[in-house]
KEBALUM-227972 format. One line per 5 residues: for each residue x, y, z of N, C-alpha, C. Coordinates in steps of 0.2 Angstrom, whole numbers, m for minus. Layout:
% residues N
X Y Z X Y Z X Y Z; ...
This chain:
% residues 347
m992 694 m905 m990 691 m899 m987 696 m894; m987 695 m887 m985 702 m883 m979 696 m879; m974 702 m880 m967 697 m876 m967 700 m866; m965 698 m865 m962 700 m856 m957 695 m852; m954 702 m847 m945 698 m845 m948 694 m840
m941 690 m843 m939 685 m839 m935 685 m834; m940 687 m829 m936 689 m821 m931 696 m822; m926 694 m820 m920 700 m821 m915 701 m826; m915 693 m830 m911 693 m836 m910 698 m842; m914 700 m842 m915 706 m849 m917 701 m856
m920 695 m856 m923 692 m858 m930 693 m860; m933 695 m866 m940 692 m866 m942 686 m869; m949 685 m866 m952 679 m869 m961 680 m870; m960 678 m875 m967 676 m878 m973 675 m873; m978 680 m871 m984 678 m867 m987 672 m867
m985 668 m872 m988 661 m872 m982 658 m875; m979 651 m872 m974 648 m873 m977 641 m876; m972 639 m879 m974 630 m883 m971 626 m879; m977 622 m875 m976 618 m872 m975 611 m877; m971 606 m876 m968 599 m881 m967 595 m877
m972 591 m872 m971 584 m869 m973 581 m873; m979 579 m878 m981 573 m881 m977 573 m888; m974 578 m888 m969 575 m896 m962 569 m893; m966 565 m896 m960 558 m896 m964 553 m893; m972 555 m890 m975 551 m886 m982 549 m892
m986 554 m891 m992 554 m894 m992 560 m901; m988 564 m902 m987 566 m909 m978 563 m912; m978 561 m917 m975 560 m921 m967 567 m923; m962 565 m924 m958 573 m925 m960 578 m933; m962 572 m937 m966 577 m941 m971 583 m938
m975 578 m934 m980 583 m931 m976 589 m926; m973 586 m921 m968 592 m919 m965 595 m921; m961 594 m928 m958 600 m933 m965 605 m934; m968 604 m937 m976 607 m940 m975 611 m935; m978 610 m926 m980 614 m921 m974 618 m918
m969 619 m921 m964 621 m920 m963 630 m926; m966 625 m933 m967 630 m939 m973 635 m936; m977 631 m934 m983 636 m932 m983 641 m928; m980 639 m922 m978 643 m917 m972 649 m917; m969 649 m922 m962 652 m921 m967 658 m926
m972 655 m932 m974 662 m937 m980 664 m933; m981 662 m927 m985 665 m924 m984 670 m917; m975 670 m918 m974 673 m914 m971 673 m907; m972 666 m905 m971 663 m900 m962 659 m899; m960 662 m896 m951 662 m897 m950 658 m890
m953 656 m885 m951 652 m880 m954 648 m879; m950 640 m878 m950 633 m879 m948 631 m872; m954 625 m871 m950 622 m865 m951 617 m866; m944 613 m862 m945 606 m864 m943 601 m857; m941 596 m857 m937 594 m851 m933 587 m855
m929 584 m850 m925 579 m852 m931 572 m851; m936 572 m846 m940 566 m845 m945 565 m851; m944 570 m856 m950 572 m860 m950 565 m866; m954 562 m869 m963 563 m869 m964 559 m863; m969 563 m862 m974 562 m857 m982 557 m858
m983 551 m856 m978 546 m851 m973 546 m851; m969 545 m844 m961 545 m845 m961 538 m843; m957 536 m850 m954 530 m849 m948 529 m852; m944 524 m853 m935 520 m855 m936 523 m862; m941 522 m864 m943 524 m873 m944 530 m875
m948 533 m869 m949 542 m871 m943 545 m869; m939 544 m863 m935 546 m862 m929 551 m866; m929 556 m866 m925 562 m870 m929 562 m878; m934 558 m880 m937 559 m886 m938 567 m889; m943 569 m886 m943 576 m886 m937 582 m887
m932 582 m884 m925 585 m884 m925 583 m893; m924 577 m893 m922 574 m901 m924 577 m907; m932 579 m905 m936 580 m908 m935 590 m911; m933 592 m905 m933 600 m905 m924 600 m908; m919 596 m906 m914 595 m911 m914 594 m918
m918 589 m919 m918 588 m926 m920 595 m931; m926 598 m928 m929 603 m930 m924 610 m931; m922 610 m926 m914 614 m925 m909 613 m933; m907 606 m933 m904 605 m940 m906 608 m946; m913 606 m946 m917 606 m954 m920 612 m954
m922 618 m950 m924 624 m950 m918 631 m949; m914 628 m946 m905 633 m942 m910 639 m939; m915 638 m935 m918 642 m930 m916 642 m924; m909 639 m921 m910 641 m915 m910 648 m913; m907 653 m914 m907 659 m914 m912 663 m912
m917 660 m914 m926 664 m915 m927 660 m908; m926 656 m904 m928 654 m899 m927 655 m892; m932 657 m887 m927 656 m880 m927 649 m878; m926 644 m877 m928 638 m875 m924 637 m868; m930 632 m867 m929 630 m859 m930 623 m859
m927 619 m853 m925 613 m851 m924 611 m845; m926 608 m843 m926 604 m838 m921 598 m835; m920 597 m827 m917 590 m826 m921 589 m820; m922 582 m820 m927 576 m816 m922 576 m810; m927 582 m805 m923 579 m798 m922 574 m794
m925 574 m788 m924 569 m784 m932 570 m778; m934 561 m779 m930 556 m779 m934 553 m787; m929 549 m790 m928 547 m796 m930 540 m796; m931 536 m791 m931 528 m791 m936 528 m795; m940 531 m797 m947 528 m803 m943 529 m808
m939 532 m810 m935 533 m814 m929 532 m817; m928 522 m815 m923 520 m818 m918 521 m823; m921 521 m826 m917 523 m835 m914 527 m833; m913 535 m830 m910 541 m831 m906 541 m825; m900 539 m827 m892 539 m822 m894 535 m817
m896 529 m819 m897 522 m816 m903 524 m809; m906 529 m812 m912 529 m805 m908 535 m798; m903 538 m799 m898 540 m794 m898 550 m797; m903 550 m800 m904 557 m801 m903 560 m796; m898 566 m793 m901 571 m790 m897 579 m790
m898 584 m786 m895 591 m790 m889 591 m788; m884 586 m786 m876 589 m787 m875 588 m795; m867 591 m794 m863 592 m797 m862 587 m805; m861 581 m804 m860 575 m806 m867 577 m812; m874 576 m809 m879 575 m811 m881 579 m815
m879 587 m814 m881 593 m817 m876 593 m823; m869 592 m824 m866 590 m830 m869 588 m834; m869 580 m830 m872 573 m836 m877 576 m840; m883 580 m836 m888 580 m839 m889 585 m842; m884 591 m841 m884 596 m846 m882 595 m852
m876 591 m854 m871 587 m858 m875 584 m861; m880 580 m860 m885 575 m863 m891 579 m866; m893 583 m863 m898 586 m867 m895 592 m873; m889 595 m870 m887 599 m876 m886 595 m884; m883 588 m881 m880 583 m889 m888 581 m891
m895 582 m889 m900 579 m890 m904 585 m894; m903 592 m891 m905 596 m893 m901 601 m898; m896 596 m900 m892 601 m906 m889 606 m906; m888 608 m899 m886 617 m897 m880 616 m896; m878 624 m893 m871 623 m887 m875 627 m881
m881 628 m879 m883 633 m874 m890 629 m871; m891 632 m869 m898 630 m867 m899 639 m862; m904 642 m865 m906 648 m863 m909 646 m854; m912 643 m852 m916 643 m845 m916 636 m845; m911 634 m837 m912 627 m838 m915 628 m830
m920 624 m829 m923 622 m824 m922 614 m820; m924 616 m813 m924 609 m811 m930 606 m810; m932 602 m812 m938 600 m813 m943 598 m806; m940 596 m801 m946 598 m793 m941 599 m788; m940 601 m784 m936 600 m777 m932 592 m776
m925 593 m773 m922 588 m771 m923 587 m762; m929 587 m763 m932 587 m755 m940 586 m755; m943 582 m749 m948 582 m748 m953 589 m749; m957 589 m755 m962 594 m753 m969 594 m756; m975 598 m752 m979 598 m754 m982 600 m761
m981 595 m765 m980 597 m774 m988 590 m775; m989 590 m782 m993 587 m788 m998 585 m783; m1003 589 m781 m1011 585 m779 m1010 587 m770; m1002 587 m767 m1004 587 m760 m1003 592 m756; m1010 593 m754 m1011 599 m749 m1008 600 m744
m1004 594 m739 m1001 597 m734 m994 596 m736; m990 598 m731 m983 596 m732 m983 592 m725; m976 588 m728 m974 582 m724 m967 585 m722; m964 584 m715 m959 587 m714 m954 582 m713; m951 584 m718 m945 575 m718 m939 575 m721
m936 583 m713 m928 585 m717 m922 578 m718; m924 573 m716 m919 570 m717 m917 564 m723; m922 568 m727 m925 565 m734 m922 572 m738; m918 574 m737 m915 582 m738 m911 580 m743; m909 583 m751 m905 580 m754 m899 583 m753
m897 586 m759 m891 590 m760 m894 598 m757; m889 600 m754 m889 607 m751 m889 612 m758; m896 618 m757 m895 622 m760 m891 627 m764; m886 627 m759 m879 631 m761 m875 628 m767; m875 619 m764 m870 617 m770 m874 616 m775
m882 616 m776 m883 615 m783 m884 620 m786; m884 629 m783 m883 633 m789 m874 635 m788; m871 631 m786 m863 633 m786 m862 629 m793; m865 622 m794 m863 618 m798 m866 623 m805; m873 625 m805 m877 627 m809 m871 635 m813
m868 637 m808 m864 642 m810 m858 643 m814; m858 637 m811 m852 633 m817 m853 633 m822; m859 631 m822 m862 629 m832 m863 636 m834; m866 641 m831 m867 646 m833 m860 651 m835; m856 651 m831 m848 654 m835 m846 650 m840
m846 642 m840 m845 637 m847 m850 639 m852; m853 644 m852 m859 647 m859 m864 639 m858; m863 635 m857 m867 629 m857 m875 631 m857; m876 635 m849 m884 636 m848 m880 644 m846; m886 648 m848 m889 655 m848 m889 657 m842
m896 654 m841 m899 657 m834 m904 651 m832; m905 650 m823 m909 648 m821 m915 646 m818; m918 644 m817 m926 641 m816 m928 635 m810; m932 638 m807 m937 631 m802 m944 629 m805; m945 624 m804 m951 620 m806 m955 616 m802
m961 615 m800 m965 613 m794 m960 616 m788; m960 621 m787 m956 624 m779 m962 626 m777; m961 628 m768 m964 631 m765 m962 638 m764; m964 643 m760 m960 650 m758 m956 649 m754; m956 643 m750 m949 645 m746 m943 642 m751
m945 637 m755 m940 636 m759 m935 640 m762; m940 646 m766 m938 651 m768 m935 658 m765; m937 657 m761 m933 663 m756 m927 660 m754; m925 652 m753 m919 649 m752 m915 652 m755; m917 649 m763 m915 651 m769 m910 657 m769
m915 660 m768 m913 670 m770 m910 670 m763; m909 668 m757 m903 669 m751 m897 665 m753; m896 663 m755 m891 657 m756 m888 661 m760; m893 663 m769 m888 666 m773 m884 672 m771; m889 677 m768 m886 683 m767 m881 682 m760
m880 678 m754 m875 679 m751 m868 675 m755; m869 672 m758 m862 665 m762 m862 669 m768; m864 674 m771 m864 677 m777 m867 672 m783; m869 667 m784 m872 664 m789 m878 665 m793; m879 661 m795 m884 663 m801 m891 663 m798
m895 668 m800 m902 672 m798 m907 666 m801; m909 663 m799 m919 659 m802 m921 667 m805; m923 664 m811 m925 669 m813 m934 668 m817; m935 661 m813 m943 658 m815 m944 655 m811; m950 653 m809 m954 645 m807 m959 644 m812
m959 636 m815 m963 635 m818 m967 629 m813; m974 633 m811 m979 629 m808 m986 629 m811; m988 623 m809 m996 623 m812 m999 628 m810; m1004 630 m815 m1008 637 m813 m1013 638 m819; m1020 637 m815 m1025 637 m820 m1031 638 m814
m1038 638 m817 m1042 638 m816 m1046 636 m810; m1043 627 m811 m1043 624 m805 m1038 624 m799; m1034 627 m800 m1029 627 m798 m1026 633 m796; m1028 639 m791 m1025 645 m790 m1022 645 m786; m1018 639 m782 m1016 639 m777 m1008 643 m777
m1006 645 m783 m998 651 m783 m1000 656 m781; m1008 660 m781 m1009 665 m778 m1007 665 m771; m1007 661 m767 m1009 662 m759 m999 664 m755; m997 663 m760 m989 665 m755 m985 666 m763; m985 660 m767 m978 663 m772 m981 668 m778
m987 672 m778 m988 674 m780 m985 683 m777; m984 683 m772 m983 690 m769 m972 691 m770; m970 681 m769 m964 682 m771 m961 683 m778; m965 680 m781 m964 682 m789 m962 689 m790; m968 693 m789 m970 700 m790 m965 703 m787
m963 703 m779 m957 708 m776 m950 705 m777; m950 700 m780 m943 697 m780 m942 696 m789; m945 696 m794 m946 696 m800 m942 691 m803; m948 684 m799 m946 680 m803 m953 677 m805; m952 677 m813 m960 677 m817 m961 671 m816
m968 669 m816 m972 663 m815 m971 659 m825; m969 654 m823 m969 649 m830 m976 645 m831; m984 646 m830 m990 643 m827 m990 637 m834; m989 630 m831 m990 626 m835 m998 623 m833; m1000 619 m839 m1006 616 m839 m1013 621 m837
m1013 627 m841 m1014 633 m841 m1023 629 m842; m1023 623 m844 m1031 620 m846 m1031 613 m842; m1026 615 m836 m1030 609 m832 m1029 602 m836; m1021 602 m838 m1021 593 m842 m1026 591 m848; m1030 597 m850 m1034 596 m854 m1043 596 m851
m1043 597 m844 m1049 595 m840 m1053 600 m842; m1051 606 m842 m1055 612 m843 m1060 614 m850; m1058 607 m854 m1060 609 m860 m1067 604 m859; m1067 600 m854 m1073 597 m853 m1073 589 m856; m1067 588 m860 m1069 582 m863 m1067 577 m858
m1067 577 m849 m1065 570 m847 m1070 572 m840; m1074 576 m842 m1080 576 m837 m1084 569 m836; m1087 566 m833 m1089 562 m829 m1088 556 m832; m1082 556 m830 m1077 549 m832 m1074 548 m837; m1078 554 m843 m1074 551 m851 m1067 550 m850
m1065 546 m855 m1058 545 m857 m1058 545 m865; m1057 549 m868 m1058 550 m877 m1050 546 m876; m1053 542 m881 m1046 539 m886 m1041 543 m888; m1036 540 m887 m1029 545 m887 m1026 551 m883; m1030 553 m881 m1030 558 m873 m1024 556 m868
m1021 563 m865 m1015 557 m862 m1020 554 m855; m1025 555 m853 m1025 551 m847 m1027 546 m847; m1032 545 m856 m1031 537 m857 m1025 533 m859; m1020 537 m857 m1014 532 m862 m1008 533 m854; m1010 538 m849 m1007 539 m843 m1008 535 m838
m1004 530 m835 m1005 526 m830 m1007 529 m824; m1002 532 m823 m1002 537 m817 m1008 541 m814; m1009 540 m807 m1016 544 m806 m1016 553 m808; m1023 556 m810 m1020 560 m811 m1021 567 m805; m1020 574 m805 m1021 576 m798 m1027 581 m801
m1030 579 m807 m1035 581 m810 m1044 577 m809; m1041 573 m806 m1047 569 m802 m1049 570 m797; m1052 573 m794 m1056 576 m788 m1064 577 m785; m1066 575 m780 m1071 577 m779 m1076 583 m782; m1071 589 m783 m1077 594 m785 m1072 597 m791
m1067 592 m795 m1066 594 m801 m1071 594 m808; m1077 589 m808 m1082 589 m812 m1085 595 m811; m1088 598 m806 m1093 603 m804 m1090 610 m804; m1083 610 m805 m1080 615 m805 m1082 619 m814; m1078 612 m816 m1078 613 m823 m1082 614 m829
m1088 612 m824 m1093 612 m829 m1096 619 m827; m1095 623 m820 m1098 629 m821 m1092 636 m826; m1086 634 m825 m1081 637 m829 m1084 638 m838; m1085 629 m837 m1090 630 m845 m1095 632 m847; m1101 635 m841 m1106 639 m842 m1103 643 m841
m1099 646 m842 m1097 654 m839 m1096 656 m848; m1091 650 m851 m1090 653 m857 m1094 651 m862; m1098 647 m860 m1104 644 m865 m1109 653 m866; m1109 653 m860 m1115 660 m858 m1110 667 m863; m1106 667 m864 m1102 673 m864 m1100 673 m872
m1101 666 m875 m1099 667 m881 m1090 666 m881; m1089 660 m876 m1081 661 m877 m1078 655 m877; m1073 653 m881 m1071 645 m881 m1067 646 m874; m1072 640 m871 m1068 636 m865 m1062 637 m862; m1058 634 m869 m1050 634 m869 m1046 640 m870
m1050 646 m873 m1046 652 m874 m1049 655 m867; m1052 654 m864 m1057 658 m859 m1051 656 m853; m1048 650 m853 m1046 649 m845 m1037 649 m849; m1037 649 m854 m1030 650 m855 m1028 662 m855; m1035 661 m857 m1033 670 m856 m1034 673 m850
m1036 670 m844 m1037 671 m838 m1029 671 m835; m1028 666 m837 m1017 663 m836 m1016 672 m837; m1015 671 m843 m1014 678 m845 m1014 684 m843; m1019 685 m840 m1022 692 m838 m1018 693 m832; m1012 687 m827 m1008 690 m821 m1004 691 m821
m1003 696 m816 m996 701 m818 m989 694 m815; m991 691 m812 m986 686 m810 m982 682 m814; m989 682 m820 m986 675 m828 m982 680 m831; m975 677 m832 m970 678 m837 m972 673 m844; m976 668 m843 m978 665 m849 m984 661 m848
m989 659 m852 m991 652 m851 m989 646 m855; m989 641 m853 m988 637 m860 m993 632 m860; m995 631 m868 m1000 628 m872 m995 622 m874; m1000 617 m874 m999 610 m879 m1001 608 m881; m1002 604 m889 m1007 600 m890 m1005 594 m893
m1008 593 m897 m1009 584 m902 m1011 586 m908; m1015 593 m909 m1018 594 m915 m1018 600 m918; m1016 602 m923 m1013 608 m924 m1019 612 m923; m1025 609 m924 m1033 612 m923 m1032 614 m917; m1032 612 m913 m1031 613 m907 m1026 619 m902
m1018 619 m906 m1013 621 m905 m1016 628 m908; m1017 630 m914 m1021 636 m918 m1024 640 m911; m1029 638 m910 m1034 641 m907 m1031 642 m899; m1028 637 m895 m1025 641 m891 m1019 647 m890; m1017 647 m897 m1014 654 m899 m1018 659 m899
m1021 655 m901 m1028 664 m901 m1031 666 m895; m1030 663 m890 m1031 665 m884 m1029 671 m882; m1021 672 m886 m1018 679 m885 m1022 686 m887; m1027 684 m890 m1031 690 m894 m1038 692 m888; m1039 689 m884 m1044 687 m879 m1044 692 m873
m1049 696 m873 m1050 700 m867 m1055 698 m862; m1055 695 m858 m1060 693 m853 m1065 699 m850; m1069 703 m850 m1073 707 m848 m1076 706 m839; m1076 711 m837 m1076 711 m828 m1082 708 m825; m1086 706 m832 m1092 702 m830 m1089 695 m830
m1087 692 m833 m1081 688 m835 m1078 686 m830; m1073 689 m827 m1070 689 m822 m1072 690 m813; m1078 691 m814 m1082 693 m808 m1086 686 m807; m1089 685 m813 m1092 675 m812 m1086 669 m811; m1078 670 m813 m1075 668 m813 m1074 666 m805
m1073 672 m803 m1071 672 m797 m1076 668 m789; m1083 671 m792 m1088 667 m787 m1087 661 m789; m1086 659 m796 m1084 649 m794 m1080 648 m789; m1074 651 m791 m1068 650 m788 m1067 651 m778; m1073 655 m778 m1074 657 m770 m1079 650 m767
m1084 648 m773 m1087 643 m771 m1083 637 m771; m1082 635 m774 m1076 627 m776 m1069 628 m777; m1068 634 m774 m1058 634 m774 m1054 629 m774; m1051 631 m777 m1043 624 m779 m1046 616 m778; m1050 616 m783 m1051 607 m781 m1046 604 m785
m1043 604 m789 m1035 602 m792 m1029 603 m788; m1028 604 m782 m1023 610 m782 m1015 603 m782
């Protein structure tokens, strides 16, 4: 496994991270104990989780996951070995009754409760990176190309939610900080706010980034890199797209997008056509799919980590092995003319 810091913390983490939404949904906590065994002997020491987790989020999945990586915590005494990361469900929340009656957002009040809640879920006393899970404002996130400008839909001010955050951080509670679905100006808030009020530094964003999806290159890819905060690239396979099994309509049984209500932003126009030349590229090349677009994740200097998730430890295996994957400039030269010809149909 190859490790790399986390932002400025002096933290490393694992170049490929365990991602664990479907534990509590669609894999069982046996099975998640299992992929948690496998992952730790392989090397992989940073876990992300959130409080919305399993995914569907519903009244029922709700904090399952947290429980899940708790329990395992008791019955293995590995917290130690682990960086873990956590999440809280910003704003706005009304689809999401069950969690503080629908009224989530990032003051004070809310970032206790829910640190306090996922720590007793997760068996800890810390939480190494806790993230917030999208902006408490209007912004161009999950599928939408434009921004919508609608300051008055503006939640809690920047400042008090890493003043609150700072607080947890002197209380040993959370470590260090994180953003999730942000934009670049988010992040440069971020990093002004900290540095004049002295507060706690973002020391990640964890955004989509994959294949179909390069749209972190075009602006938060330059802030990453001269502000060093590492990219967290989740859905490193496109929701599972990239491996081809939901090409022209499928729905395999058990898949989350046949068990996901929700539309998904993996449905698009030139997502088929994308995908399948992706797959000709590793078809031709001799390379699994799945290790072929998770080792591209890899190869930027922006990713602090990718994170992989599965349902099957067959599966889980083999996108570990990714880490072993060198893409070749032939490789990466084919990649790139798909990318020029059908760019960001997922974005």
């Amino acid at each position: 496994m190859q490790y790399r810091s986390l932002g400025r913390t002096g933290l490393s983490v694992s170049a490929i991270g365990l991602g664990t939404m479907t534990w509590g949904g669609q894999n069982t906590e046996a099975e998640g104990h299992a992929q948690m065994d496998a992952a730790l002997d392989r090397g992989i020491t940073f876990w992300d989780t959130a409080e919305m987790y399993a995914i569907p989020p519903t009244s029922q999945s709700y904090g399952r996951t947290e429980s899940i990586i708790g329990s395992w915590f008791l019955s293995r005494g590995g917290r130690d070995k682990v960086i873990l990361a956590s999440k809280i469900i910003g704003a706005p929340a009304g689809g999401f009754g069950w969690v503080r009656e629908g009224k989530s957002r990032l003051d004070r009040a809310n970032l206790f409760a829910a640190v306090e809640a996922s720590l007793s879920r997760l068996k800890t006393d810390y939480i190494d990176l806790y993230q917030l899970h999208w902006p408490d404002r209007v912004s161009n996130r999950f599928g939408n190309r434009l921004y919508a400008h609608k300051p008055e839909k503006d939640g809690v001010p920047i400042e008090e939610t890493l003043a609150a955050l700072g607080e947890l951080v002197t209380a040993g509670k959370i470590r260090h900080v994180g953003l999730s679905n942000d934009t670049p100006w988010g992040v440069m808030r971020f990093l002004r706010a900290a540095e004049i009020a002295g507060l706690p530094r973002v020391a990640s964003i964890q955004n989509a980034y994959n294949l179909l999806n390069r749209t972190f290159e075009q602006g938060l890819s330059e802030v990453a890199l001269r502000e060093e905060v590492g990219l967290l690239a989740y859905a490193p396979l496109g929701a599972g797209t990239l491996t081809g099994k939901y090409l022209n309509g499928a729905l395999p049984a058990g898949s989350r997008r046949s068990i996901d209500p929700r539309p998904s932003r993996y449905v698009t126009v030139n997502a088929d056509a994308a995908t399948e030349a992706y797959l000709d590229i590793a078809r031709r090349h001799g390379l699994s799919p799945s290790q072929m677009a998770i080792a591209f994740t890899l190869r930027q200097p922006f990713v602090a980590s990718s994170l992989i998730g599965a349902t099957t430890m067959e599966t889980l295996l083999s996108n570990m092995d990714a880490i072993d994957v060198t893409l070749s400039d032939e490789v990466l030269a084919e990649i790139d003319a798909v990318h020029d010809r059908l760019p960001d149909p997922c974005p």
